[in-house]
N, C-alpha and C positions, 0 to 999 in steps of 0.2 A: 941469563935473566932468571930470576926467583920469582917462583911463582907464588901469587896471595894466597891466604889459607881462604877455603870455603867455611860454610855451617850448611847443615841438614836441619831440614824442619819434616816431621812428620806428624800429621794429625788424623786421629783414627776417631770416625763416626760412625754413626750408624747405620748409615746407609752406604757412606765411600769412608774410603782411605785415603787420602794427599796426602804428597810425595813434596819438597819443595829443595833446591839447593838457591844459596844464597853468598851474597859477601858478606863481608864484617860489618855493611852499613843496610842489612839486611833486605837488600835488592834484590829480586830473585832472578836470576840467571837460565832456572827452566824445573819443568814442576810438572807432574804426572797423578792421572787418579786411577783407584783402581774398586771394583765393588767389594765393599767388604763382608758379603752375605755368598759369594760367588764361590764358593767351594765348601769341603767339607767342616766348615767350624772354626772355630775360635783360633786357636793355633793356627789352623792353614791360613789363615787371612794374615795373621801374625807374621807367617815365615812367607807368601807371597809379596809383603809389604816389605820386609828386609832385603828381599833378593830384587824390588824392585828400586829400590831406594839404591843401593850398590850398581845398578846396572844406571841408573840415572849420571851418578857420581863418574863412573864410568866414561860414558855417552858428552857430559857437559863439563866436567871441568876434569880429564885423567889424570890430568898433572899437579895437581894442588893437593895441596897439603887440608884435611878436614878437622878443622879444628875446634868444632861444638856441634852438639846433637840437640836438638829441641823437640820432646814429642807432650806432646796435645792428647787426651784420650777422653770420650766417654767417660763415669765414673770418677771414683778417686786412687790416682794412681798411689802406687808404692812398688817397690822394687820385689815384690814377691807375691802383688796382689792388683787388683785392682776393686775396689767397693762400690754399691753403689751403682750394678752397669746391670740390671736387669734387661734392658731392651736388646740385649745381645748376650743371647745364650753362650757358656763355655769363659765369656771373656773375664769373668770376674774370678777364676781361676787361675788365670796365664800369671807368672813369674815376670810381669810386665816390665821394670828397668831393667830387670836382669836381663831377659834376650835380649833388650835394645844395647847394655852396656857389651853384651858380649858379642853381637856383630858389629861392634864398632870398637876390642880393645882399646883400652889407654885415649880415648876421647871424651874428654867432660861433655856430661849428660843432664839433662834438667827436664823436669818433668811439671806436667801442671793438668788440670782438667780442663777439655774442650772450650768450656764456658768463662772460664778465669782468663785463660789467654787471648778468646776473643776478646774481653773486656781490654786486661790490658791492652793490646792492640789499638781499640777504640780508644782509650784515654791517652796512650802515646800520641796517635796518627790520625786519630779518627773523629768521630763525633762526640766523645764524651771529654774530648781536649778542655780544663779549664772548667770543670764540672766536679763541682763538692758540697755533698754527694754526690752521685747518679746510679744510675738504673741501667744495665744491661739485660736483657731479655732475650734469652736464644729460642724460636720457636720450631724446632727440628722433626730428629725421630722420636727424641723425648723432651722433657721442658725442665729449664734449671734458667736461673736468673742469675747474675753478679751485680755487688753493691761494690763500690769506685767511693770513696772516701780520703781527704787527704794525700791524697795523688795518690795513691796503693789502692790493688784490689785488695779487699776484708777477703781472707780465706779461711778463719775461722778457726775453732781450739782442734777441729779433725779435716781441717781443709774444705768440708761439707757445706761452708754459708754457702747460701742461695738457692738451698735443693728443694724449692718449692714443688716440685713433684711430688715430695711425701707428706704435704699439705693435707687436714682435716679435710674435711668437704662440706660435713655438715658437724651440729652436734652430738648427733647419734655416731659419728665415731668417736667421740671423747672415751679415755679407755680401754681404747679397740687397738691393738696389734697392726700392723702396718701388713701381715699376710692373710690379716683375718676380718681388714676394709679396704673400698676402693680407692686409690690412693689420688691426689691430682692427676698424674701422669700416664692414668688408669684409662682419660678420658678428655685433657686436654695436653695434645701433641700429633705430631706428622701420623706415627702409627696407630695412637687409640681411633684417629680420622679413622684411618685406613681400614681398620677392626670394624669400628662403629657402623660404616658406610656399606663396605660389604655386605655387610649382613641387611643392613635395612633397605638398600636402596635396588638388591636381588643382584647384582654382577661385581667380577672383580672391579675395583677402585684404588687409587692413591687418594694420599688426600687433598695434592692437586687438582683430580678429578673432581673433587666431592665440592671446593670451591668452587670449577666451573659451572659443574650442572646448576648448583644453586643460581646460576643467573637465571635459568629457566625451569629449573626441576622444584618444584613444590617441597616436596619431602628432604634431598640437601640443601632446601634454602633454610628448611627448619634444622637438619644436622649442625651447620655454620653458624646460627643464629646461635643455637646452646653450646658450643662451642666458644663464640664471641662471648656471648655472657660468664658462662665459667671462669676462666682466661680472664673478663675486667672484672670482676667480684674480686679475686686477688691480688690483678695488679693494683688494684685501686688499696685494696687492706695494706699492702705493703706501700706505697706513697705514704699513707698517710704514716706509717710509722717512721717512715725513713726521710720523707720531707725531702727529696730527689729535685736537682733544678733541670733537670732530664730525665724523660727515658730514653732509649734506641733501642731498636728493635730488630734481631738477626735471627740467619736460619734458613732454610729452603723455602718455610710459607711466609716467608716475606714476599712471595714472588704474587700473594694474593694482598699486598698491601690493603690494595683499596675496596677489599672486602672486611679489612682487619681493622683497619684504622678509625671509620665511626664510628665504629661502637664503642672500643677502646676510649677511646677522644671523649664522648657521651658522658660515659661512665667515673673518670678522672674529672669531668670539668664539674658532675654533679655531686659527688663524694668527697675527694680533698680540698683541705682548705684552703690550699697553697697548692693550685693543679702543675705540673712540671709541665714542660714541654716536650713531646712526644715525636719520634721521627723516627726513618728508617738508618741503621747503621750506615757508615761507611763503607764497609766492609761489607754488605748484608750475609753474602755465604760464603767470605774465603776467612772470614778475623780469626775462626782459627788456626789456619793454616801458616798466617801472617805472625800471629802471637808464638809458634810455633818456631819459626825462623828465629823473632828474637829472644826465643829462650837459648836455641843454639847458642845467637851472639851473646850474651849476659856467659852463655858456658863457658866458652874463649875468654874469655874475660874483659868483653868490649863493653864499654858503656857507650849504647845507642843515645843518639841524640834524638832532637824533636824531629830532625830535618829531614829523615828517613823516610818513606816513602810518602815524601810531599810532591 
């Protein structure tokens, strides 16, 4: 009996690393995370995620044949580099396609940024199905958005649309150098929380935490508050330019939805002219792991259908 080829999906964040193997109809088969902050640096996370990926491959299907690789990253990948990935020191130096093509000789490999192949994902399988345009919003360890147009994510003349983390703030950055102002994602995202919170609210914090105490804490209900508002000041400037009949919204602090979404909502329904409709992903924190899988399959040379993970 012949056995089916796999695909490998891997998707490298900020906080974790997933692991995924898959079929050619991008069903996953079995899937592992791993921290990606958990050792010495850039690299080591790099080569803990390859030897873990191989020991999955191993473990779930020994006999199959692998026939597409799909990784997912922070930043903007390239095969000698990665741009783009300040929230993780080391990383925008690793030779990023390259170790992945070289622990997987002669396996097509396809590459994409965290935030594009969530989207895709969403617009295959998810929430953004049937939406042109729309709005993806990842709200993670750092903040990058995707525009979904014409059934394609828009990736731009350097693959960079949607990197509203290096958004002005105000007009006194007009001018200003992106190392020499505070940049969006300076102060709204999973980490800037985490930075911000810290320091103001006197003990270590996530910025999981820094939501909850705002239910009762005076001082992170005011963190959250400027938070939300920054956060809908842009989404709301970007609606209007882009006139979205969606947003969705991905990421770990999705998991504080319903501290996120008032304001959000407020702020769209009183600024755009034509407010979109706003909701949490399908996927809320695996689409990239998911979009990841089928960049494997597109690598094999499978054209996924709709019907994949319905």
């Amino acid at each position: 009996m012949v056995s089916t080829p796999v695909v490998l999906g891997l998707d490298f964040g900020g906080t974790k690393i997933a692991v995924a193997v898959g079929d050619l109809t991008g069903r996953r088969l079995g899937a592992t995370t791993l921290d990606s902050r958990d050792g010495a640096g850039a690299a080591e996370a790099m080569s803990r995620c390859l030897t873990a990926a191989r020991e999955l491959l191993a473990e779930v299907v020994p006999d199959h044949e692998l026939a597409g690789v799909g990784a997912a990253t922070l930043g903007i990948p390239y095969d000698d580099r990665v741009e783009l990935a300040p929230t993780f020191p080391g990383w925008g130096e690793l030779p990023f396609g390259r170790l992945i093509r070289d622990a997987f000789p002669g396996v097509p490999v396809r590459l994409a940024t965290d935030v594009k192949a969530a989207a895709a994902a969403e617009l295959r399988w998810g929430a953004l199905t049937g939406c042109d345009p729309g709005l993806y919003v990842n709200l993670g360890t750092g903040l990058a958005v995707a525009i979904v147009a014409g059934g394609t994510v828009i990736t731009g003349a350097h693959g960079a649309s949607g990197e509203i983390g290096y958004n002005l703030r105000s007009p006194a950055d007009v001018y200003v150098a992106g190392d020499g102002r505070t940049i969006l994602e300076h102060v709204v995202s999973g980490q800037a929380l985490e930075t911000t919170g810290t320091a103001r609210l006197g003990r270590q914090v996530t910025a999981a935490d820094v939501f909850t105490m705002a239910r009762t804490h005076p001082d992170a209900a005011v963190l959250t508050d400027q938070f939300v508002r920054e956060l809908a000041t842009h989404l709301a400037n970007l609606a209007i330019a882009v006139d979205p009949s969606r947003i969705v919204v991905g990421g770990g602090l999705v998991r504080s939805w319903d501290q996120l979404e008032p304001g959000l909502r407020r702020a769209l329904d009183a600024a755009v002219p034509f407010p979109p409709e706003l909701s949490v992903a399908r996927f809320p924190t695996d689409a990239p792991l998911i979009g990841a899988l089928a960049l494997g399959v597109e690598a094999a040379g499978v054209d996924l259908g709709a019907e994949a993970f319905a």
